[in-house]
C-alpha positions as CSV (number, residue, x, y, z in Angstrom):
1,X,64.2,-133.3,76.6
2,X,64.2,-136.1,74.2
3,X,63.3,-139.7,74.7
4,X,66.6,-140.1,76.9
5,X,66.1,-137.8,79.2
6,X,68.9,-135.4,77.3
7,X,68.1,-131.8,76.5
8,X,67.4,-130.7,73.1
9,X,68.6,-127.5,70.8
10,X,66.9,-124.9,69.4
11,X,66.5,-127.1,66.4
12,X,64.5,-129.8,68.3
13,X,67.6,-132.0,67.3
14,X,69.6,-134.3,70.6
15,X,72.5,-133.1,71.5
16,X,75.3,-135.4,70.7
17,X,77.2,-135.6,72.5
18,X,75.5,-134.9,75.9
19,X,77.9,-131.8,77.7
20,X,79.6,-133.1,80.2
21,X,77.8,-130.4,83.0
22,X,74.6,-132.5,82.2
23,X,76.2,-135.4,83.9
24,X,78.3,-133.5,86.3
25,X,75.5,-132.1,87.6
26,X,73.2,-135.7,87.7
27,X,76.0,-137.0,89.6
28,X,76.1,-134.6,92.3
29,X,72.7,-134.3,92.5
30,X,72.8,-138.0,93.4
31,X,75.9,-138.6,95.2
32,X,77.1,-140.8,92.6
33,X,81.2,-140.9,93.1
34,X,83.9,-143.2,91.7
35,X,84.9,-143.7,88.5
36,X,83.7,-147.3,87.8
37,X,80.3,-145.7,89.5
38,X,80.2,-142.6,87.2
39,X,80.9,-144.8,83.9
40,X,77.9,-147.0,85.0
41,X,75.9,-144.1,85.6
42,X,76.8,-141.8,82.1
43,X,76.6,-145.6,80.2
44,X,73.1,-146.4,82.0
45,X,71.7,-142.6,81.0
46,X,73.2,-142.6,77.1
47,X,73.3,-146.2,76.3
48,X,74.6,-144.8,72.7
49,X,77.9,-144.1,74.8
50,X,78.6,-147.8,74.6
51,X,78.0,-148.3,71.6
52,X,80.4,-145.3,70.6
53,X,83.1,-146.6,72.4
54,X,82.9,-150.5,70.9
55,X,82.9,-148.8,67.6
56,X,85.8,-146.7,68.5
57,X,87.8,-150.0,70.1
58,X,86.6,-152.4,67.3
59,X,88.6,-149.6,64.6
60,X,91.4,-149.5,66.9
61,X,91.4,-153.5,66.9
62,X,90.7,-152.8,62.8
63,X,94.4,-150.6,62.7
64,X,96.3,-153.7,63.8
65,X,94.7,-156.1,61.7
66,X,95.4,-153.5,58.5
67,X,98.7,-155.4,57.4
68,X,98.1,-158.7,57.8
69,X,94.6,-157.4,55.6
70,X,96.8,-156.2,52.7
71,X,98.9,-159.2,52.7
72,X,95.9,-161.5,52.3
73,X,94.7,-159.1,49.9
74,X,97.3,-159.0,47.8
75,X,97.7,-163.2,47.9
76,X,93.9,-162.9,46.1
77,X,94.9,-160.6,43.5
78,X,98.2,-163.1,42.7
79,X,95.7,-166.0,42.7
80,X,93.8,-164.0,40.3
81,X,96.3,-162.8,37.6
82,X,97.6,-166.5,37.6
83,X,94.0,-168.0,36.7
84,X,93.6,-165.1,33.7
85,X,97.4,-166.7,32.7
86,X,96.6,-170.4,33.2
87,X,92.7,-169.5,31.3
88,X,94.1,-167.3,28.4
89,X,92.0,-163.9,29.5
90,X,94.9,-162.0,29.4
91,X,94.8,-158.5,27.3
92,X,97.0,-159.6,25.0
93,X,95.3,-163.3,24.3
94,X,91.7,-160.8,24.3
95,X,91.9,-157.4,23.9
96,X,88.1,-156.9,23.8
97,X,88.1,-159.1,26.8
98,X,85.5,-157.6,30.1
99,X,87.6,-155.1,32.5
100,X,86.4,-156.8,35.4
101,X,88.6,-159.8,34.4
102,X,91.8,-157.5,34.8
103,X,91.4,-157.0,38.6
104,X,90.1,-159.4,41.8
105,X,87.4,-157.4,42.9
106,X,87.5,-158.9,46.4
107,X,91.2,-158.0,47.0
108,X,90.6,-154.8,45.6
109,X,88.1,-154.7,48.3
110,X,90.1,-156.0,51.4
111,X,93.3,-153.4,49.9
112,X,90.9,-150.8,51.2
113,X,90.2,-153.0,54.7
114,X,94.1,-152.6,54.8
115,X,94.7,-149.4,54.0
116,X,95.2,-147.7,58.1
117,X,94.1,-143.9,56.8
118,X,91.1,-145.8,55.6
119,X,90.1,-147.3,58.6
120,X,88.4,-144.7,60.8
121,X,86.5,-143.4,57.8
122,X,85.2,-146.8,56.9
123,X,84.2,-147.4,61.0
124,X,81.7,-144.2,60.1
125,X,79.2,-145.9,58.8
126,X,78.4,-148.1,61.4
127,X,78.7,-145.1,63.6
128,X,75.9,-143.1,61.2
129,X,73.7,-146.0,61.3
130,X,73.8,-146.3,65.0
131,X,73.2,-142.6,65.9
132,X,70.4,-142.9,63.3
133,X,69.0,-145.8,65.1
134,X,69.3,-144.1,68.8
135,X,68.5,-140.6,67.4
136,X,68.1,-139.9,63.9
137,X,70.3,-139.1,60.3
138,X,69.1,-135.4,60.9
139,X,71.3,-135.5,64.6
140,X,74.4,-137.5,63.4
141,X,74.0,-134.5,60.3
142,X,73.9,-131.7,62.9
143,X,76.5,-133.4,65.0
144,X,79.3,-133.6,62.2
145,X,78.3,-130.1,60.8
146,X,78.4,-128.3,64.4
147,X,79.6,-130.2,66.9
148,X,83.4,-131.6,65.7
149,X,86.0,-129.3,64.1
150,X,87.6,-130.4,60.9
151,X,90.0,-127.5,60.7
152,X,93.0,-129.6,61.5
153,X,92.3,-132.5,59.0
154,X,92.0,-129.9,56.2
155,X,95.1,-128.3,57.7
156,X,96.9,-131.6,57.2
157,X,96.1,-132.1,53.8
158,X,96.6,-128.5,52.7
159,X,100.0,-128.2,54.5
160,X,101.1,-131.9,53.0
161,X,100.3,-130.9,49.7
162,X,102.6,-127.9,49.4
163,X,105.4,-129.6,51.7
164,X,105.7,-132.4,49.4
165,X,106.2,-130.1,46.2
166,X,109.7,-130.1,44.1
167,X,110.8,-126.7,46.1
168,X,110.3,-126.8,49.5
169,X,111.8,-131.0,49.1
170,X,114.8,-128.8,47.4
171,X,115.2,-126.3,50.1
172,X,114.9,-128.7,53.0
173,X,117.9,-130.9,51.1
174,X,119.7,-128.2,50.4
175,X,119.7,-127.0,54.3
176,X,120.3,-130.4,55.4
177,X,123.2,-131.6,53.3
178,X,124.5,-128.2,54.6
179,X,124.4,-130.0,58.1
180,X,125.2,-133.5,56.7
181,X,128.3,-132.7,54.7
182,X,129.8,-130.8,58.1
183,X,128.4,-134.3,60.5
184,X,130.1,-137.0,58.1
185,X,131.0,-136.2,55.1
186,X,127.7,-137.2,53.0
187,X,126.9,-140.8,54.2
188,X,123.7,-142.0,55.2
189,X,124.7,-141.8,58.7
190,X,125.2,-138.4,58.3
191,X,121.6,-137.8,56.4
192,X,119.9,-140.2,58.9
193,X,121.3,-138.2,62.3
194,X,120.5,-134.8,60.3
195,X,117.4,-135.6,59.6
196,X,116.0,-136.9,62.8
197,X,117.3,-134.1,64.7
198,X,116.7,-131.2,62.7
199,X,113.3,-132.1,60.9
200,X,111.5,-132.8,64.4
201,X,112.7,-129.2,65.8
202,X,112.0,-127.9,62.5
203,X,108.3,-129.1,63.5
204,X,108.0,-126.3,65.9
205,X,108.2,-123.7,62.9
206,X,106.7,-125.2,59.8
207,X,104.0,-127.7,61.9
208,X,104.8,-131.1,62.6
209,X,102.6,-132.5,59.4
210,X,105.4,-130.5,56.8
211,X,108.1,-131.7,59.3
212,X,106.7,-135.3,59.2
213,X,106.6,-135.1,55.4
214,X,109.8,-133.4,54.6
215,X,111.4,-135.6,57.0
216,X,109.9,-139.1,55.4
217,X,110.5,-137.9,51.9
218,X,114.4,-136.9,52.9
219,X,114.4,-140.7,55.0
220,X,112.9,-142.8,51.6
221,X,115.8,-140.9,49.5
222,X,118.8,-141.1,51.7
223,X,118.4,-143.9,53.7
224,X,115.3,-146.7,53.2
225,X,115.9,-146.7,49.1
226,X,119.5,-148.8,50.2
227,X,117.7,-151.5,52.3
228,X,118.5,-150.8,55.4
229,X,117.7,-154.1,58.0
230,X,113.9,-155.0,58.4
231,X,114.6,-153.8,62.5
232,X,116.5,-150.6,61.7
233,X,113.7,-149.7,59.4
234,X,111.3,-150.4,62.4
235,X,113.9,-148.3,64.8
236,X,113.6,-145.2,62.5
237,X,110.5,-145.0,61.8
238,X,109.9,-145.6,65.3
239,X,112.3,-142.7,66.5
240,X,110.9,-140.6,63.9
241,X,107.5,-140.6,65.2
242,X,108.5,-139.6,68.8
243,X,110.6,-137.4,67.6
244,X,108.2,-135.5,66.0
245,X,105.5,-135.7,68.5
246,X,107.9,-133.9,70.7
247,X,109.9,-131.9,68.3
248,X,106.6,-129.8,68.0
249,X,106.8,-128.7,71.6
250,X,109.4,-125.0,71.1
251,X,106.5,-123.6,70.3
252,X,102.7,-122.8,71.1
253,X,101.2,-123.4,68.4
254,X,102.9,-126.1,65.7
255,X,102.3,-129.3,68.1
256,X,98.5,-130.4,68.0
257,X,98.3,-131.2,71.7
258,X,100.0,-128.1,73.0
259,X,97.7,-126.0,70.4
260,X,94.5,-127.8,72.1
261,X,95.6,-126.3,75.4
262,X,97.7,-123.2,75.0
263,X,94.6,-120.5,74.9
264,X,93.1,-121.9,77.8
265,X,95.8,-122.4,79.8
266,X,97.8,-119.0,78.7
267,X,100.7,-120.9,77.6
268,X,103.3,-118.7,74.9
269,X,106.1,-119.2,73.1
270,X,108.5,-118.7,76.2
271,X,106.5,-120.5,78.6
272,X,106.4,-123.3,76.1
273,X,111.2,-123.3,75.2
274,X,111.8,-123.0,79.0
275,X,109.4,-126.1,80.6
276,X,109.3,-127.9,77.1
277,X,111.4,-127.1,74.0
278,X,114.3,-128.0,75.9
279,X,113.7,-130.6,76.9
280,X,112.2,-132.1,73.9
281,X,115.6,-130.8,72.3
282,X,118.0,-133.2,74.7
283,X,115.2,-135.9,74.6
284,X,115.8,-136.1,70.9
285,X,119.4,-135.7,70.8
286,X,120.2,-138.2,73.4
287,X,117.4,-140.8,71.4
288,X,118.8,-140.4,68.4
289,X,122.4,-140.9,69.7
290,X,121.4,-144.1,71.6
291,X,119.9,-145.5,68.3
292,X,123.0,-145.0,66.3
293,X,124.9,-146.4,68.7
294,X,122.8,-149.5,68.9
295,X,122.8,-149.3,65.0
296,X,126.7,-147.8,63.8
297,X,127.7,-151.3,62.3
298,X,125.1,-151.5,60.3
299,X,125.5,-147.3,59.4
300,X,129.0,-148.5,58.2
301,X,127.4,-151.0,55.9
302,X,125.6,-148.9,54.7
303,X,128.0,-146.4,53.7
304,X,129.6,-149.3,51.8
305,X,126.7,-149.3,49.6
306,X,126.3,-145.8,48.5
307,X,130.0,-145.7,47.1
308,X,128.6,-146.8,44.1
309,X,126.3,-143.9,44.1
310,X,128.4,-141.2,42.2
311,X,125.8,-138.5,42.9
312,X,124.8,-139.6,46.8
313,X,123.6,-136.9,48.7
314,X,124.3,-134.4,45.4
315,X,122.0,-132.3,43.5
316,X,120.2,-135.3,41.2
317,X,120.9,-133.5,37.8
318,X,117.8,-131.6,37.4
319,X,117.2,-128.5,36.3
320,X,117.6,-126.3,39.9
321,X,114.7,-124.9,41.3
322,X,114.8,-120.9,40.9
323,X,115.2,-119.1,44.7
324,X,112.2,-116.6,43.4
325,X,109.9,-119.9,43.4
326,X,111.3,-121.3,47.0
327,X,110.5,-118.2,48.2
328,X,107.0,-117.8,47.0
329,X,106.4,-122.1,47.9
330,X,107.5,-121.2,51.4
331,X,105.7,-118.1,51.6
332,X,102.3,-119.9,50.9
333,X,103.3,-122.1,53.5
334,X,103.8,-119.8,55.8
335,X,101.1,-118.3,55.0
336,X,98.8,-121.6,55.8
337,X,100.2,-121.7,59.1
338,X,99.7,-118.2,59.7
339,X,96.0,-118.7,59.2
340,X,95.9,-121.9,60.5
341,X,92.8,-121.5,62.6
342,X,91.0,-119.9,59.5
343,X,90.1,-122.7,57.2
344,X,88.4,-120.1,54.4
345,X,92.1,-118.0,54.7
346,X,94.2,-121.2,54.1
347,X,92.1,-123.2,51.9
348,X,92.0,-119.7,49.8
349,X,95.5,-119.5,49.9
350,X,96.4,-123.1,48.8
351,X,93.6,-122.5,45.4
352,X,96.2,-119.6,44.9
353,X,99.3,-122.0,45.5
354,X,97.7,-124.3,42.7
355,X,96.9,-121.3,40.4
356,X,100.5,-120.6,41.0
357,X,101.9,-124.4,40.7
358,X,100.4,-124.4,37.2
359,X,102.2,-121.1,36.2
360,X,105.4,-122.9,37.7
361,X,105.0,-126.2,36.7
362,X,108.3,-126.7,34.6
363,X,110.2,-126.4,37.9
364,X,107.4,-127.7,40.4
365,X,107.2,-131.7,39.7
366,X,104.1,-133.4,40.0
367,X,101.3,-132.4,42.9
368,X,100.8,-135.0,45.1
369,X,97.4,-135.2,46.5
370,X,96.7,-139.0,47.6
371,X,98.6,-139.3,50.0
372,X,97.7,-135.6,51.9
373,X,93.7,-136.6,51.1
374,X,94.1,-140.6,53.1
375,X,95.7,-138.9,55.6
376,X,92.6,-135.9,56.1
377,X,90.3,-139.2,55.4
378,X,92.1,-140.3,58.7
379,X,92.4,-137.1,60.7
380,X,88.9,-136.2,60.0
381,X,87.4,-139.4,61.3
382,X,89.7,-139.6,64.2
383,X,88.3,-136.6,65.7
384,X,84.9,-137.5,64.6
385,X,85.0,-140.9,66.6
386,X,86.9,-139.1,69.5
387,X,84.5,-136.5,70.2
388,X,82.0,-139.2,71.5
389,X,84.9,-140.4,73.7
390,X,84.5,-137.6,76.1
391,X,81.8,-139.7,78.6
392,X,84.9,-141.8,79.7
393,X,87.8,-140.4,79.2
394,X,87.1,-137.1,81.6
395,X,86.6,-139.3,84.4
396,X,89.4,-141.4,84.3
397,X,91.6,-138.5,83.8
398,X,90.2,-136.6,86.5
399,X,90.6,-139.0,89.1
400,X,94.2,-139.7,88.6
401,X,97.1,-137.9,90.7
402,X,99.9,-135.9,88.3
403,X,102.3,-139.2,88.3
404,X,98.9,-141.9,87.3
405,X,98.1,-139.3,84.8
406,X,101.3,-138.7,83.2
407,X,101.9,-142.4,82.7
408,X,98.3,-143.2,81.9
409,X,98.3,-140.2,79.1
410,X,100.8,-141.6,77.8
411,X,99.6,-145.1,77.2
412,X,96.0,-143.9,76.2
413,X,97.7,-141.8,73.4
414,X,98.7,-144.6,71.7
415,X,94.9,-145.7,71.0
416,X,93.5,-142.3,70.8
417,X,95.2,-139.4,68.9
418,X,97.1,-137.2,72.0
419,X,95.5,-133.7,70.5
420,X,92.0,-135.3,71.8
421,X,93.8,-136.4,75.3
422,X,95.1,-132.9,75.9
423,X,91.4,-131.1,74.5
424,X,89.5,-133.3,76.8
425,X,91.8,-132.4,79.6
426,X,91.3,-129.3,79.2
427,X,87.5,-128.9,79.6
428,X,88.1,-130.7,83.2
429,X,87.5,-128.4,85.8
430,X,90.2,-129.9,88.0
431,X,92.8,-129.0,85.6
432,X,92.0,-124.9,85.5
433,X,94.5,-123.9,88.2
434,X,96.4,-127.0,89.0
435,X,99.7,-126.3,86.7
436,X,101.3,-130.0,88.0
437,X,98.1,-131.9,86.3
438,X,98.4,-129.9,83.3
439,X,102.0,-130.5,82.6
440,X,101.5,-134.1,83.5
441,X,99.0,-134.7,80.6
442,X,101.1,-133.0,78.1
443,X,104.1,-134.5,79.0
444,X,102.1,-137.7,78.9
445,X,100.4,-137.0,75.5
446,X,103.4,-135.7,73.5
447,X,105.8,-138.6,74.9
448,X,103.5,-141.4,73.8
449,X,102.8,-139.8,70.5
450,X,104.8,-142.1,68.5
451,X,104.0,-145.3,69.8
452,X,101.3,-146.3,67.1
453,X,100.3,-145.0,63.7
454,X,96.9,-143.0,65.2
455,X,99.0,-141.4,68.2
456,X,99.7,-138.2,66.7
457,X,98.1,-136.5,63.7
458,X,101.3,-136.3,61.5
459,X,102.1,-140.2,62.0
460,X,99.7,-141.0,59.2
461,X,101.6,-138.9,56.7
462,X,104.8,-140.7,57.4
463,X,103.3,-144.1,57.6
464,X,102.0,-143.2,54.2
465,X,104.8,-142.1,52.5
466,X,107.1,-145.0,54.2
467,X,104.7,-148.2,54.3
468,X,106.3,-149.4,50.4
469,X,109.7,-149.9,52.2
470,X,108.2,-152.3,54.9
471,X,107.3,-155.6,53.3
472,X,103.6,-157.0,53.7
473,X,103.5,-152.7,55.1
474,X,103.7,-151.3,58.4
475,X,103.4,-154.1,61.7
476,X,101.4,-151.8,64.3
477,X,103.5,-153.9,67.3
478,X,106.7,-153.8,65.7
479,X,106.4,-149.8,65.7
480,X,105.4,-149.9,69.3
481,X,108.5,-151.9,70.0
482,X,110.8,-149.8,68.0
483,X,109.7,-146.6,69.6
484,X,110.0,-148.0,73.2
485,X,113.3,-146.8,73.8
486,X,112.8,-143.5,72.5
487,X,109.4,-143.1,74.3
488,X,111.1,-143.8,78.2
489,X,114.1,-141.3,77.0
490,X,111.3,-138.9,76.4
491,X,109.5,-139.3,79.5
492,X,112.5,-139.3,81.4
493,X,113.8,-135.6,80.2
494,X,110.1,-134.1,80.4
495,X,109.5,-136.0,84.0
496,X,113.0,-135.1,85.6
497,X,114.5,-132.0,84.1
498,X,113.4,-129.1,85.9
499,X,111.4,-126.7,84.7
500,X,112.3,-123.1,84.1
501,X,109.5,-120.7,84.6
């Protein structure tokens, strides 16, 4: 035992966090029942659970505050670069002239505050120093290297990588103006409808994070480039989120919050098309038709516009990509979700994709990596934060009947990424053989998953590769309004059509 009364390792180092049998088993050794009763109890034993939490909460609060951040941020750096004009410090007035004067150091600073894939990893350090202070440096060092898995965030960034090379963008235009060209005739209505239907069902094959990135690239070249209005921007990107969160769902193992739960639960790819895919297939349909209904005047506006785009929805003029190299880019792909729970395997593979990006590289493009690394930054804190969440969050979910829990999974996915909903469900007893909780937490978890930016792991890829086309960036409530509509639709068709085994 250490100084807390919690039991120790065979390292001598705390366990962090406590297993949830070690208060189980306090609370019915003292009768302790209730869920406010239980959170008083777990809080009073491990006071570093309170501490946790208000970390956790205060960078939640911290992802809302991240736009209005980077606006103020980049009002300093203005301010700056006019006082270097107005002083004469410019490069050209002093070429030997310091390089601090070139930037604002303090908005360089607060861009960082702003930046949302930065904000969990930043909230870290007051998390180190707190387990350091309640424990020590050597237990928050054990706890990151054993206790929380990191194979998803270095999925994410591996599998963003590859899907945002010249080849696979190529092959996923190629098989979606197939689809646009026979829906409307190449117009952005067209491109929009094809891409928000096919990408997200796509998700169930290549992984949601290469359907969220395909998908976001195809959206900033076919439709956000032409200015679309300030709320159908919101609308899209809202749709776009939910219907990847649930476009995931045809399969077992693509869709982080079904992959948390699918071994334990013995869920397979059937299981998984006839009580979800479905579903998840009208859901989006009859979404994504409501929206362009809401939105076809504006879709005919739009159309207007790209007339003056000879080569609209064409081939851009560049040399074409050879099938030989598709087939070898989607192969390593494949190949990374193959091996998905094997980090050495696919972080092996993807040195061998690079190794054969630079043997390619007249038809490959560049290799972006900044965007795929923020978005592991994100991932990799998310889940590092979430793990401590466990003292409250099994609980609440435990004490809730399928209907509470359904709609209360899908609210709490909105502040906590819905893999970490479903995982924690799973390690509560009451869920083992109950098959009407289970499907209510799912449900819950997938629907919800694209109501804010940290809902679902792939939202931070496209809210990085589509925050230059939303002035001052991305407003955290205007994306929960936009995906409102989409969200109920969602609920509806997993809550009221029947399942089929």
């Amino acid at each position: 035992m250490d100084s807390t009364g919690h039991e120790v390792d065979e390292s001598g180092l705390t366990r962090i966090p406590p297993p949830l049998e070690e208060y189980q088993r306090y609370e019915r050794e003292n009768h302790i029942t209730g869920v406010w009763n239980i959170l008083k109890s777990r809080a009073k034993q491990t006071p570093f659970n309170v501490v946790a939490t208000a970390i956790f909460l205060l960078s939640v609060l911290h992802t809302f505050l991240a736009g209005p951040i980077s606006k103020y941020a980049h009002k300093l750096e203005e301010k700056h670069k006019e006082r270097i004009i107005r002083e004469g410090r410019t490069a050209e007035a002093k070429p030997f002239a310091n390089a601090k004067d070139d930037v604002s150091v303090w908005g360089q600073v607060l861009h960082l505050f702003g930046e949302v894939e930065a904000v969990f990893g930043i909230w870290l350090i007051p998390l180190m120093i707190a387990v350091t202070f309640f424990y020590s440096f050597k237990d928050f060092a054990y706890f990151v290297d054993y206790k929380v898995n990191y194979t998803e965030p270095m999925f994410v960034v591996v599998i963003m990588a590859m899907a945002h090379t010249r080849p696979i963008i190529r092959f996923a235009e190629r098989c979606l103006r197939f689809i646009a060209r026979r829906l409307g005739t190449n117009t952005p209505a067209a491109w929009w409808i094809s891409i928000l239907i096919v990408g997200p069902l796509l998700g169930s094959f290549i992984t949601e994070p290469a359907a969220m990135t395909i998908s976001a690239i195809l959206l900033s070249r076919m439709f956000y480039r032409f200015n679309p209005s300030p709320t159908l921007k919101y609308a899209t990107l809202g749709l776009l989120f939910v219907n990847i969160s649930v476009g995931g769902t045809l399969t077992h193992f693509a869709a982080p919050p079904v992959l948390m739960v699918a071994g334990v639960w013995g869920w397979d790819m059937k299981f998984m098309f006839l009580n979800y895919g479905w579903k998840a297939t009208i859901g989006i349909l009859v979404a994504t038709g409501a929206y362009y209904y809401i939105f076809r005047a504006q879709f005919a506006t739009l159309a207007e516009k790209v007339k003056s785009v000879s080569n609209y929805g064409l081939p851009d003029g560049e040399e074409p990509v050879p099938m030989w190299i598709i087939i070898n880019a989607l192969g390593f792909m494949a190949w990374t979700v193959i091996t998905v729970h094997h980090p050495p395997m696919f972080i092996g593979g993807f040195l061998f994709f690079i190794a054969f990006y630079m043997a390619t590289k007249t038809w490959q493009g560049g290799l972006s990596i900044r965007a795929p690394l923020l978005v592991g930054l994100f991932l990799a804190a998310l889940v590092t934060h979430g793990k401590l969440q466990q003292w409250w969050i099994e609980p609440v979910l435990a004490s809730m009947s399928d209907v509470t829990l359904f709609l209360s999974a899908t609210v709490l996915t909105a502040f906590n990424d819905n893999a970490a909903i479903t995982f924690l469900a799973s390690q509560v007893p009451e869920f083992a053989n109950n098959s009407a909780l289970q499907h209510a937490v799912v449900y819950g978890a997938v629907t919800g998953g694209g109501l804010t930016v940290i809902a679902n792991a792939p939202n931070p890829a496209g809210q990085s590769l589509l925050n230059g086309f939303f002035s001052g960036g991305i407003s955290p409530l205007k994306l929960l309004l936009a995906a409102l509509i989409p969200t109920v639709i969602m609920g509806t068709a997993f809550w009221f059509l029947p399942n089929l085994c």
